[in-house]
C-alpha positions in Angstrom: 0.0 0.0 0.0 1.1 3.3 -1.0 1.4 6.2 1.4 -0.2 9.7 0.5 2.7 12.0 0.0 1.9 15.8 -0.2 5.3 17.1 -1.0 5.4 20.6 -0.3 7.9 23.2 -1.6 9.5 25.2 0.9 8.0 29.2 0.7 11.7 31.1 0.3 11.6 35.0 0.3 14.6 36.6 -1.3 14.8 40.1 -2.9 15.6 40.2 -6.7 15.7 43.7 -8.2 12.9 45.0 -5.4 11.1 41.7 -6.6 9.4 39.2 -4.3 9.8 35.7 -6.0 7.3 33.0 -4.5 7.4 29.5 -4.4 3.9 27.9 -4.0 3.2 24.4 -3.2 3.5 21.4 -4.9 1.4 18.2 -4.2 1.4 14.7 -5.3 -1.3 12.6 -4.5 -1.3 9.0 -4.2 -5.0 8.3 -4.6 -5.1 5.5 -2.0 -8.2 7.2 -0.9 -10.6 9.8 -1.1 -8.9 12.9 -0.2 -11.8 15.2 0.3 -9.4 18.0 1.9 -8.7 19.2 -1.7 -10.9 16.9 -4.4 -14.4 16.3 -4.7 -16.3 13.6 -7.1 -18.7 15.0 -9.3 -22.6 14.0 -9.0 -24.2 15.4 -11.4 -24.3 15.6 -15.3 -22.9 17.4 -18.0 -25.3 17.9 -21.1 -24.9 16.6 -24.7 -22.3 15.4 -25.8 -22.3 13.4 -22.3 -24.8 10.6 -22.2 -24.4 9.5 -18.7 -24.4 11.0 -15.2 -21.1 11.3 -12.7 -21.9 9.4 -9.5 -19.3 8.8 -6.5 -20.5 5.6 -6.7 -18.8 4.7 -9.9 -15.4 5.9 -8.0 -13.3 3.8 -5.7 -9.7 3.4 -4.1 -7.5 0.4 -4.1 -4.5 -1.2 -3.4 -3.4 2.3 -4.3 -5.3 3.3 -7.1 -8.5 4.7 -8.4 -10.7 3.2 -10.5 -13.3 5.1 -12.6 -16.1 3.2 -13.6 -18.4 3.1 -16.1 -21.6 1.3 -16.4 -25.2 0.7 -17.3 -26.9 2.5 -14.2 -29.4 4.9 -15.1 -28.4 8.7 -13.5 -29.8 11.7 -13.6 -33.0 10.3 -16.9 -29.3 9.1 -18.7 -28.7 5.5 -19.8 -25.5 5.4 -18.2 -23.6 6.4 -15.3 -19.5 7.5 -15.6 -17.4 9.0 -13.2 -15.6 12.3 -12.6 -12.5 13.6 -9.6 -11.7 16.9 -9.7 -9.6 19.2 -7.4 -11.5 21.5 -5.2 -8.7 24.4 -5.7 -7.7 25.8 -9.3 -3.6 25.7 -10.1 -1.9 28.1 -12.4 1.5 27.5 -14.3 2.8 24.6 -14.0 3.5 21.1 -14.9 0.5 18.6 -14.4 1.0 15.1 -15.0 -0.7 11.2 -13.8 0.0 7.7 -14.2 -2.9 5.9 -15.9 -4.5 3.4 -17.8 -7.6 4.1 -20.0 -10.6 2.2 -20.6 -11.2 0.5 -23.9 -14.3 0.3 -25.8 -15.6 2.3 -28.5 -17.8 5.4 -28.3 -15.9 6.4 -24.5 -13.7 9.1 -23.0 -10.9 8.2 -20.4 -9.1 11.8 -19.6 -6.4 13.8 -17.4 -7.1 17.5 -18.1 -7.3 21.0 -16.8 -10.6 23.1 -17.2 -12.2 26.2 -15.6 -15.5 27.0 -16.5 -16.1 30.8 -17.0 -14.3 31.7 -19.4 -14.5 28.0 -20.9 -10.6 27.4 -21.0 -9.3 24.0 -20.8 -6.5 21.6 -21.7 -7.0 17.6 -22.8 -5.2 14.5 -22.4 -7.9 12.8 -23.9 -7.8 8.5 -24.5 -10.6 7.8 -27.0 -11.3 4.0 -26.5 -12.1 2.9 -29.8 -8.3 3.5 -29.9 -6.5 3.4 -27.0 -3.0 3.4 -29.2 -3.2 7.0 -29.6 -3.7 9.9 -27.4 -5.7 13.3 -28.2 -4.6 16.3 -27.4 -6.5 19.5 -27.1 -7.0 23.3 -25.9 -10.1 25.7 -25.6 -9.7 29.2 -24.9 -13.1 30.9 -24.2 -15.1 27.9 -24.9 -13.5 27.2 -28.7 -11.8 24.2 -29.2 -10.6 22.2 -32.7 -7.0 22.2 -31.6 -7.2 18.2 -31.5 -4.3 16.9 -32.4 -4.0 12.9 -32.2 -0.5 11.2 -31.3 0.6 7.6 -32.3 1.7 6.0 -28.7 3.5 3.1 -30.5 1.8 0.8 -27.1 -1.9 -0.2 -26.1 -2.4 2.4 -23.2 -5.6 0.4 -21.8 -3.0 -2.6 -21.2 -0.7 -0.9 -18.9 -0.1 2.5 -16.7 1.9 5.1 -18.2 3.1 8.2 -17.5 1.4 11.5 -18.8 1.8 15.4 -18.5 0.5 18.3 -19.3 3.0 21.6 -18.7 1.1 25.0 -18.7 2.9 28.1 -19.1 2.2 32.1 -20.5 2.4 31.6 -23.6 2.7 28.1 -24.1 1.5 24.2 -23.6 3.3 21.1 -23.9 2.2 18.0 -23.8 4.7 14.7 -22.4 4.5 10.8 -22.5 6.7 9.2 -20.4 8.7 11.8 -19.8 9.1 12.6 -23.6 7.5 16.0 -24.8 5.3 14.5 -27.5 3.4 18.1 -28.8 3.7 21.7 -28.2 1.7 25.2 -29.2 3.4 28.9 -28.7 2.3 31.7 -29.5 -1.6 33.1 -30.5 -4.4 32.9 -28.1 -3.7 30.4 -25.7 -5.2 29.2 -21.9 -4.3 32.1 -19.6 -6.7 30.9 -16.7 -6.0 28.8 -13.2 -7.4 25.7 -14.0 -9.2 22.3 -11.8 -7.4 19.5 -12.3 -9.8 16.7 -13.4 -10.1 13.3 -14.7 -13.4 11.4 -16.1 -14.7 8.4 -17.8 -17.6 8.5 -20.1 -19.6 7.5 -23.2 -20.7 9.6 -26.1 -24.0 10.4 -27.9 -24.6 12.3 -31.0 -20.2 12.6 -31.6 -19.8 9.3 -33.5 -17.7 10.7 -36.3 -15.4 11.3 -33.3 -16.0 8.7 -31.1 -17.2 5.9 -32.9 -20.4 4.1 -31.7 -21.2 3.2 -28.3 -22.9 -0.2 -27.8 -23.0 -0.9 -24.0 -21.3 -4.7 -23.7 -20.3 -4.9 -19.9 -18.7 -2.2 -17.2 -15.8 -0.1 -18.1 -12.7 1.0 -16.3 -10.2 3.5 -16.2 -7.5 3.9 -13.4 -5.2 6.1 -12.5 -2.1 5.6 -10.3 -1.2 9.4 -8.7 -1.8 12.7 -9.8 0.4 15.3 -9.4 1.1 19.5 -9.6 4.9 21.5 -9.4 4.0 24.9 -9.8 6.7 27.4 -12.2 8.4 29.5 -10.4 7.8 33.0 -12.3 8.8 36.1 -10.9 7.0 39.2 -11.5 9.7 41.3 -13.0 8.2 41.0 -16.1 7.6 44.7 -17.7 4.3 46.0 -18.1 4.4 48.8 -20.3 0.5 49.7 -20.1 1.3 50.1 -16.4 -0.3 53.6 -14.8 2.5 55.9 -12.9 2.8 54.5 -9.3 1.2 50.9 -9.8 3.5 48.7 -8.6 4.8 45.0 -10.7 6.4 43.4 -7.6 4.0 40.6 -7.0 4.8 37.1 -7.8 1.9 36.0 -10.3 0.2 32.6 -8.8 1.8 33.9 -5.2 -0.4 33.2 -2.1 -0.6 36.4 0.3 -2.8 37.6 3.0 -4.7 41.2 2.7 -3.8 43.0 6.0 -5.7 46.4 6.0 -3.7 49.2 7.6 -6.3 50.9 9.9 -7.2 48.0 11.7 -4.6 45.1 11.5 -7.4 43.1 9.8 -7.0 39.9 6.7 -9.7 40.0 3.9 -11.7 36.6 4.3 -14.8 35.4 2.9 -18.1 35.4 5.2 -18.4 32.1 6.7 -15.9 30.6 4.8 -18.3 30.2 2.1 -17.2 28.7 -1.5 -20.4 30.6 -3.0 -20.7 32.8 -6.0 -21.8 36.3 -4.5 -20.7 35.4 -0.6 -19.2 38.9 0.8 -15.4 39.5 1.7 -15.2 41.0 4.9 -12.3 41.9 7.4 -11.3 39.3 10.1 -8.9 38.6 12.7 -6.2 36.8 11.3 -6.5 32.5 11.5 -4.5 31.2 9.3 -7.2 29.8 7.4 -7.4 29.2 3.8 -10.6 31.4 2.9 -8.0 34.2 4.4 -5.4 33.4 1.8 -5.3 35.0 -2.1 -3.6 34.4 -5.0 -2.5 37.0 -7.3 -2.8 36.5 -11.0 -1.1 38.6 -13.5 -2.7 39.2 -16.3 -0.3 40.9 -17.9 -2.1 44.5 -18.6 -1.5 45.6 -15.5 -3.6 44.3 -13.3 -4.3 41.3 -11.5 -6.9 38.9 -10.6 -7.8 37.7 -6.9 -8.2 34.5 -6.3 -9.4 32.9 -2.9 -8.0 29.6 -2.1 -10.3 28.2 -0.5 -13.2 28.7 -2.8 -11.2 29.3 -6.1 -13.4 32.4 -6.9 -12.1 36.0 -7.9 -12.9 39.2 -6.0 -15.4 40.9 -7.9 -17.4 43.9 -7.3 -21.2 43.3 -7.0 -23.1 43.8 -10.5 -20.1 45.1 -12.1 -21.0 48.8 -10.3 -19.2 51.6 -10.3 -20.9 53.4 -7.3 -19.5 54.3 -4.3 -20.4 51.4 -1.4 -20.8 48.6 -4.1 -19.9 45.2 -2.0 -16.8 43.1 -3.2 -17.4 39.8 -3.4 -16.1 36.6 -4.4 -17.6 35.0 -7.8 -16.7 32.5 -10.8 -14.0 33.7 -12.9 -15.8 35.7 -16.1 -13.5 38.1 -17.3 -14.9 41.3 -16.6 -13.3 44.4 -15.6 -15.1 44.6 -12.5 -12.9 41.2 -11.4 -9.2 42.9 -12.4 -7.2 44.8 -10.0 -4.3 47.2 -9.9 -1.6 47.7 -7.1 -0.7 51.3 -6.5 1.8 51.4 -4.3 1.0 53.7 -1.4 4.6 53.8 0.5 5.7 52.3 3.9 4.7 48.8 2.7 1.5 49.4 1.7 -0.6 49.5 -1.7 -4.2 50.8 -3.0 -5.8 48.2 -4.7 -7.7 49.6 -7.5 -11.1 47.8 -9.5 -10.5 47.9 -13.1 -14.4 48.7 -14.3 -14.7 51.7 -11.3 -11.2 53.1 -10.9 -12.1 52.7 -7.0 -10.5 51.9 -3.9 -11.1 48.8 -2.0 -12.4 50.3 1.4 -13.8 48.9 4.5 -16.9 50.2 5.1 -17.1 53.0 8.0 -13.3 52.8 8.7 -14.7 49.9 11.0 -12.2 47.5 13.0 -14.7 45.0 13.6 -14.5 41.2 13.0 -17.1 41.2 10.0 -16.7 44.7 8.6 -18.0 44.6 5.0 -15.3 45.4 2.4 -16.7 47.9 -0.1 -15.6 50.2 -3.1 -14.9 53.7 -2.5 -13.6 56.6 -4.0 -9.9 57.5 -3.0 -10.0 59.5 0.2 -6.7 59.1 1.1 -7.8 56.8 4.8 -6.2 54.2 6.0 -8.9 52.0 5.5 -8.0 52.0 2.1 -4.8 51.3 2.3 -3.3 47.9 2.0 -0.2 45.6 3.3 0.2 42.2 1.1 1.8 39.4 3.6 3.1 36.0 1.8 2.0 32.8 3.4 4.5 30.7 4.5 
């Protein structure tokens, strides 16, 4: 029996011309059972072209594995039922890779990949079992795909577990077998989103040009032997030319840091903890907690998005308003301006952080110091209630 082993990568802070550089965390997990800490199994269904539903049922752990499973269970008014694990968290750059064996059969999906859902980007390892001597590869940006691009293995993967990776950078994807980089793109419009990491098992309906038919002959199975993260260390260096006088570039993008506000001492967190689109941020005394933790994401305009840990969602001001008192809050990742964010460094250690759609301040309401003060946009009025310290989490 395997032993889970979360490897984690030592936080070092160093200064590099007036640059933090950040390490985040790695992880690898062993998937000798369910680790409901960071992954979650999906119940529930898809749409077209996904003729089953995801049950936990159809997922299981042993001897060190897990084993997707795919059968003839009626779920959610389908014919079928698959199976779907995905992480709870979204990762940015980095390398992404699993040990697995696909099912075989034709008309089915076996898959490693990386997807968040608004904007639609996503990246495939795809196994299509009518097959399994080839693997697919594929990208969406925005929701559109027909980057498919189909690699000759030279083995049956459905016979044995092999090694596959997925590394994610700006500007780039490559994809690995065994350690061997197999594909690349560069260049162009390209994934530019923190991403679940996901696998699934399921049949077809309506794609059979792509597929081939599926004609249900017994249960399926796909396993999968570990799956794994290592982030890329990027420092944020990185020149921003459309960058207003006194914003500031000296945040490491996909670093983890806590939002201390000056006037009362106070961390942003999320009400209740809550992983819910529209939940308020609100001041708090500091826990240690992961709803207390954000990750900034350059976007490479000059501003950044916000990204809770614990939840995955972005800060985002409430209906996209630009009036004074509007509530930030935490909600899926869409794109808009009112979800991008510009440091302005305010001296002594401490920075304005400005919403994109408004040009306002985030501001806690009142100049409160209260445990469960709402933060709010404002205009600039120079208080320290606007004013902001960014501390990395070690």
């Amino acid at each position: 029996m395997k032993k889970i082993s979360i490897i984690l990568i030592s936080v070092f802070f160093i200064f590099v011309l007036n640059a933090n550089i950040f390490a985040a965390s790695a992880f690898t997990e062993q998937l000798n059972s369910y680790n409901s800490s960071m992954w979650e199994m999906r119940d529930g269904t898809n749409g077209s072209p996904f003729n089953c539903g995801f049950t936990p049922q159809n997922i299981s752990f042993s001897g060190g594995y897990m084993t997707l499973k795919l059968n003839n269970t009626r779920s959610y008014n389908l014919p079928f039922s698959g199976a779907e694990y995905r992480t709870k968290s979204t990762y940015s750059y980095g390398k992404f890779e699993t040990s697995m064996k696909p099912a075989k059969s034709s008309g089915i999906v076996s898959s490693f990949f990386l997807y968040t859902g608004s904007p639609w980007d996503e990246i495939d390892i795809e196994f299509l079992g009518k097959n399994t001597n080839q693997v697919q590869f594929n990208y969406y940006v925005n929701g559109v795909g027909g980057h498919e691009k189909l690699i000759d293995l030279g083995f049956d993967a459905s016979t044995s577990y092999h090694k596959y990776a997925i590394e994610y950078g700006n500007g780039y994807i490559k994809w690995y077998v065994d350690g061997v980089q197999k594909y690349s793109v560069s260049g162009g419009t390209l994934p530019s989103h923190p991403m679940q990491i996901m696998v699934n098992l399921w049949p077809g309906i309506g794609v059979d040009n792509w597929l081939g038919s599926f004609n249900y002959k017994n249960t399926l199975y796909a396993s999968y032997d570990y799956l794994s993260y290592t982030p890329i260390n990027t420092s944020v260096t990185t020149p921003q030319p459309t960058q207003a006088p006194g914003s500031v570039a000296s945040v490491t993008s996909g670093g983890i840091y806590k939002i201390v506000n000056r006037n009362s001492g106070k961390v942003l967190d999320v009400t209740n903890r809550s992983t819910s689109d529209g939940a308020q941020i609100v001041q708090s005394s500091d826990y240690g907690i992961p709803s207390q933790q954000w990750q900034f994401y350059s976007l490479n305009n000059g501003y950044y998005k916000i990204i809770n840990k614990n939840s995955g969602k972005v800060m985002d001001i409430s209906g996209a308003s630009s009036s004074n008192g509007a509530n930030n809050v935490q909600w899926k990742d869409n794109g808009g301006n009112n979800q991008q964010w510009k440091l302005i460094d305010a001296g002594s250690g401490y920075f304005k952080i400005q919403n994109r759609n408004s040009g306002k301040l985030l501001d806690i309401n009142g100049h409160s110091t209260a445990d469960g003060a709402s933060d709010i946009q404002w205009s600039d009025n120079g208080g320290n209630n606007q004013l902001w310290k960014l501390t990395k989490v070690n």
